[in-house]
N, C-alpha and C positions, 0 to 999 in steps of 0.2 A: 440553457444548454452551453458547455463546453466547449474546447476545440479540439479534447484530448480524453483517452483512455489510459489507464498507467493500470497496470498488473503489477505488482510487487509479490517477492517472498522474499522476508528477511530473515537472515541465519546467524544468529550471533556466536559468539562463542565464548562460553562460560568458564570462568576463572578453573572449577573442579569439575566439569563435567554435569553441571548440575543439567536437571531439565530444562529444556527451552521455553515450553506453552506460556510458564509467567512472563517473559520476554517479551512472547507475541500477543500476548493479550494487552501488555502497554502499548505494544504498535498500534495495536488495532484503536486501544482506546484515546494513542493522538490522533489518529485520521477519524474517529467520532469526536474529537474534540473540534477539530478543523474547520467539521460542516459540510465536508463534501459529500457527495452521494456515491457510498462505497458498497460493495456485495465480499464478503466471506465464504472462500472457494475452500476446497479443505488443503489444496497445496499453495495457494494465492488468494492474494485483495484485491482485487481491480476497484480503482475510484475512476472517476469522471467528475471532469471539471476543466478550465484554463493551467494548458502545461507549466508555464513556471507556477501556476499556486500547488499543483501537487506534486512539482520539485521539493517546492519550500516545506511541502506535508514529510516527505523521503529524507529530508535534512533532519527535519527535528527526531525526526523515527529513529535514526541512523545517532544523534547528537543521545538521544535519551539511552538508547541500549548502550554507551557507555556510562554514561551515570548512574545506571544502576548495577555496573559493575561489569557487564561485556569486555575483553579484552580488545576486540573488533567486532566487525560486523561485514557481514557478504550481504549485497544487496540483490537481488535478480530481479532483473525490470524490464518490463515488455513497455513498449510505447505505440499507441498511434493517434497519432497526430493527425489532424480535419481541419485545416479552418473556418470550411463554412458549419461546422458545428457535425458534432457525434452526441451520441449517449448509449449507453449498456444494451439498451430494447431495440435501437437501430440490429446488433447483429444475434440477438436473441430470440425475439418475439416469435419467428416461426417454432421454436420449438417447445415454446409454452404451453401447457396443455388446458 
């Protein structure tokens, strides 16, 4: 268990306008690189884990959408922070069916 929730949507923005999804699909594919325990919202990632490790997941995200050509990147980050420990089913579970 973690101490931390981090929602992300990243927004890059592409040299011509091109589409974004190949973008976010490398996003998505360094937070599975990472290891953390992420869920795929259709406007947001939320991962769970220790907040500086899924800094350093939001750095490399943000590092790679320009190397593969992003002119920058908007990051939109929700956080919450627990220290005695959170995870995803802590504020989900009642509405699982």
């Amino acid at each position: 268990m973690g101490n931390a929730l981090v929602s992300i949507q990243i927004i890059p923005k592409t040299k011509n306008g091109e589409d974004v999804i190949p973008y976010v699909d490398e996003a998505i594919a360094i937070i599975e690189k990472s290891g953390v325990r992420y869920e795929v919202h259709p406007l947001e990632t939320t991962m769970e884990g220790n907040l500086s490790q899924l800094f350093k997941v939001i750095e490399q995200m943000n590092e790679r959408m320009i190397e593969i050509g992003s002119k920058n990147v908007i990051s939109q980050i929700k956080v919450l922070y627990q220290p005695d420990g959170i995870e995803m089913n802590d504020l989900t579970e009642k509405y699982k069916g």
